[in-house]
N, C-alpha and C positions, 0 to 999 in steps of 0.2 A: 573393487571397493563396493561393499555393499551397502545400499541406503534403505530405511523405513521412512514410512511417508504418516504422520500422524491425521488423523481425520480422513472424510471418503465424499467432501464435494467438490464442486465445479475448482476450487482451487488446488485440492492432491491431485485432479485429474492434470491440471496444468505443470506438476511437478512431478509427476510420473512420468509425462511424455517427455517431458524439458532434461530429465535425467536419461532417457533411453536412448536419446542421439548424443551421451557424452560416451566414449572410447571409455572400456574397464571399469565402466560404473555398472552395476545392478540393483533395479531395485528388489528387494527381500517380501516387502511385503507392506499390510498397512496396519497402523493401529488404531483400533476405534471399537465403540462399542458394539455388540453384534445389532444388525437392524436391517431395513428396508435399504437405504442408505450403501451403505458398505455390503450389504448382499449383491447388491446392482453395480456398484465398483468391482467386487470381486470376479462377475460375471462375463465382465466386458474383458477384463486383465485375469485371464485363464491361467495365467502362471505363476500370480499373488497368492499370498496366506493373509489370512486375517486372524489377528490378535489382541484383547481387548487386555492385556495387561503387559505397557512397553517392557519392564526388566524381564517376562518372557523372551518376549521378541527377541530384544537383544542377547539374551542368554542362549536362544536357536539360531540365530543370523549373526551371530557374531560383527551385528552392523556396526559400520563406523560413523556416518553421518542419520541424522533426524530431521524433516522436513517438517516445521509444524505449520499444518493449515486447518486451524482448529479457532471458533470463536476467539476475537481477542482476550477474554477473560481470562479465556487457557493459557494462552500463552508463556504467563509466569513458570505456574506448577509445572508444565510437561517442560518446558522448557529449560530447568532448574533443575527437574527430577534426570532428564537424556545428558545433559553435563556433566550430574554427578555417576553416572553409571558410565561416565569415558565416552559419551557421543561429543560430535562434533554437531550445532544447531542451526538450521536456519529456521529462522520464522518467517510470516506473514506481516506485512504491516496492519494496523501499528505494532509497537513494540509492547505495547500493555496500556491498559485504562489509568493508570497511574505514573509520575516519576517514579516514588518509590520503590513498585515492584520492577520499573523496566532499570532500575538503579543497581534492584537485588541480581537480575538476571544478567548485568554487565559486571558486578563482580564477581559475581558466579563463574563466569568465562575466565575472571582472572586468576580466582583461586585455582581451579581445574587444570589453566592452563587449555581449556577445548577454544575451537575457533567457534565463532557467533558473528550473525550476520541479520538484518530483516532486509525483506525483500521489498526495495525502493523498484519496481521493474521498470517506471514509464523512463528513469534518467538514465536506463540502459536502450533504451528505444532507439533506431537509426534517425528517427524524425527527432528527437533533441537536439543527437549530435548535428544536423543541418541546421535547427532552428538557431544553435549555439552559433556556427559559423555566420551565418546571416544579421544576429542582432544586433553588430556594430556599424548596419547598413540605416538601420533607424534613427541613427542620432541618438540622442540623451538630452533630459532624462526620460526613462522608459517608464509604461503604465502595463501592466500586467491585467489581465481578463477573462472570468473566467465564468462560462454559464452552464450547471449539469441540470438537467431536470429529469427525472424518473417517476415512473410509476412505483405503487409501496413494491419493495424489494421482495422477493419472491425468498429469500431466506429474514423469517423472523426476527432472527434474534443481533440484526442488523440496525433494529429499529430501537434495540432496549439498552439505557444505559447501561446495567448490568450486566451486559452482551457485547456488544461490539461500540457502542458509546453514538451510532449513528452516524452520518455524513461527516460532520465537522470531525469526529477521532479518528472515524472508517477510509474515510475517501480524502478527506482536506490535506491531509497527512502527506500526500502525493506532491502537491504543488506546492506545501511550507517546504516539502527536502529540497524540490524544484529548485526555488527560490534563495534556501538557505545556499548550494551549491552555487546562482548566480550571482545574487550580491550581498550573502551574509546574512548577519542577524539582524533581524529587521528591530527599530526604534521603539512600536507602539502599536496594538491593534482594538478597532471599535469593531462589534459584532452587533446586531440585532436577531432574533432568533423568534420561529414558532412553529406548532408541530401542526400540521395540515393532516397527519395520519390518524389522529385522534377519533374520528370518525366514522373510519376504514372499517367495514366488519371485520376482514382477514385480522386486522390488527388488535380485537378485544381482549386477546387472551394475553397480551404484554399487558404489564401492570405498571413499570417504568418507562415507558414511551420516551425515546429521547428528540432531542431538537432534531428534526427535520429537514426546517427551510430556515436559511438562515444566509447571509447578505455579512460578508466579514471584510472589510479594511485595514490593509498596512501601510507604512509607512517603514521608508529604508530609508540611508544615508546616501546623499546625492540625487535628491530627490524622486529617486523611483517610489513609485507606488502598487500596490496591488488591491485587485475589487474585485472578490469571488462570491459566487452565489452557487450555493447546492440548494435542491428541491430534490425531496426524496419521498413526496408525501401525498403523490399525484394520484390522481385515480385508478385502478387498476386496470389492466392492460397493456398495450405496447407502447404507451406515450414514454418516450426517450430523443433529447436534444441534448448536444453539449459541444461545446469551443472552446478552444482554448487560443488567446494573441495579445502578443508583442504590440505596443502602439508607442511611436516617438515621433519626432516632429520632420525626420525624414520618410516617414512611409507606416505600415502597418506587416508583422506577420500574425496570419490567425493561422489553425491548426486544425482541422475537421476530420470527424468522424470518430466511431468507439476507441480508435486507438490513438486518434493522429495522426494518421496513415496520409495524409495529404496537406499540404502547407500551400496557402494562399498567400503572396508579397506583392504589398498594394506599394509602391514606388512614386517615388514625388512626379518622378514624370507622367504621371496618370499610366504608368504602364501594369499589367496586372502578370505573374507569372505561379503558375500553376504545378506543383512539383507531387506526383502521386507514385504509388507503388513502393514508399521509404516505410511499411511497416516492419518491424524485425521484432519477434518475441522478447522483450525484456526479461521476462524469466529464465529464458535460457542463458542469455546473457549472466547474468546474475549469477544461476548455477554452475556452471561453466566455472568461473573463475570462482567461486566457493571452492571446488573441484579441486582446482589449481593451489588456492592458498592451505587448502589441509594435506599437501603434498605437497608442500615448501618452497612452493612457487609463484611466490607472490604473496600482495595482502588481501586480505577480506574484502570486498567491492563495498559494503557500506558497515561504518562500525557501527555498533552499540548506541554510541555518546549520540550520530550523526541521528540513529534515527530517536533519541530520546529529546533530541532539540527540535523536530517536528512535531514532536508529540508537547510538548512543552507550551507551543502555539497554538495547537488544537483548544489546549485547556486554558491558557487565557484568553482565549474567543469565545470558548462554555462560561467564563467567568464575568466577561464583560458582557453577554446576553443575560446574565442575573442581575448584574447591578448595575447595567447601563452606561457604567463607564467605561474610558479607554483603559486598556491596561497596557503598560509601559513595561516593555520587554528588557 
């Protein structure tokens, strides 16, 4: 089975590798525009081609799947263009800056008939599945927590609504799948929002700068709550901190480190236990069983709808940092 991998950064590198330890996958090659960029991808991966026009591609590789890890803007068009030329699609989260386009690109799947997936990696993570098993040891109701802070992102167009939409579309997206996975559709959410990057040299040449730093509140049914904070808007350099934890009235689990990779359960008996070495690639997870479901073996690991209803969240949190109020999901 042969795969193309659309775009040539740090995330086709993660789907290139993630594909190479699947059994009878190869990947064909990438598509992107020619540049510094994908010259330095092609470099590394000596046995790629590079193609800046996918119905090429596909029409020399005879590929069946398309990896889009391409700005979320892209995502629609390449996305919509590889289905209708008979690709099978995964994306990148999110799933588009819009309902509507991420609307177009699930019926798109349906017309076609191709498989479509966005890649949710962190609720393929080993450290989930344990935090899952664990969270009925907290009691109820449960308070969700969550603190990222970064320096500005060393990829631009991260920062620009008409680019990747920023933290709260970019990254928040992550923990609303999370969360929709553990208790549903959440009631209501209040955001406050401000852009700390505004200031950044690196960052003058965006002209839409999007929300940044931004403090977002849920509310679920039975009382659980959530209270996340991204900061994306930090000075430049290595400044990076983030947690993620569980808090109930029998104990606390936090989550530490870039991936997760170690789970901290603070226990009513003042006992503290320490669980490390649980990181497992989510991506490959993810790819794997894409793998699987476009070989009739299985279904898709996340649909369309699942990740359109994270995206959903994202934009009533951009909507209530414009108008201040709560919006009611």
């Amino acid at each position: 089975m042969k795969v193309l991998v659309a775009g040539a950064g740090a995330m086709a590198r993660k789907h290139i590798d993630a594909y190479r330890k699947i059994e009878d996958v190869e990947v064909a090659g990438i598509v992107n525009r020619p540049g510094k960029r994908a010259s330095a991808l092609i470099k590394e991966y000596e046995d790629l081609r590079l193609w800046d026009s996918l119905e090429k591609a596909v029409e020399d590789t005879k590929a069946t799947i398309l990896s889009v890890c391409l700005p979320t803007a892209l995502h629609p068009e390449t996305s919509i263009q590889a289905m209708q030329l008979g690709l099978h699609v995964v994306t990148e989260k999110p799933i588009a800056l819009t309902l509507e386009e991420g609307q177009r690109m699930i019926e798109t799947a349906r017309q076609t008939g191709r498989k479509f997936t966005v890649v949710f990696n962190r609720r393929f993570n080993t450290v989930w599945e344990e935090s899952q098993k664990r969270l009925p040891s907290l009691g109820s109701p449960l308070v969700y927590g969550v603190q990222e802070i970064r320096s500005v992102r060393p990829k631009l167009a991260m920062h620009s609504r008409s680019g990747n939409g920023g933290p709260v579309v970019d990254c928040a997206v992550h923990d609303f799948d999370l969360l929709l996975h553990l208790w549903g559709k959440p009631r209501s959410v209040f955001a406050s929002g401000q852009i700390f990057g505004s200031n950044k040299p690196s960052l003058a040449s965006i002209r839409d700068l999007a929300i940044d730093t931004a403090h977002i509140s849920l509310e679920f049914d039975q009382g659980h709550k959530a209270y996340i904070f991204y900061g994306w808007g930090f000075p430049e350099g290595a400044t990076y901190w983030q947690y993620r934890e569980f808090l109930g009235p029998d104990g606390i689990l936090r989550l530490m480190g870039e991936f997760g990779e170690e789970i901290q359960q603070f226990r009513h008996e003042g006992i503290v236990e320490t669980i490390r070495g649980l990181h497992e690639n989510g991506h490959e997870r993810v790819l794997r069983l894409f793998v699987e479901a476009v070989k009739g073996r299985g279904e898709v690991p996340v649909t369309g709808e699942e990740a359109l209803e994270a995206t959903r969240i994202s934009l009533a949190a951009l909507r209530s940092i414009e108008t201040g109020k709560t919006e009611i999901l």
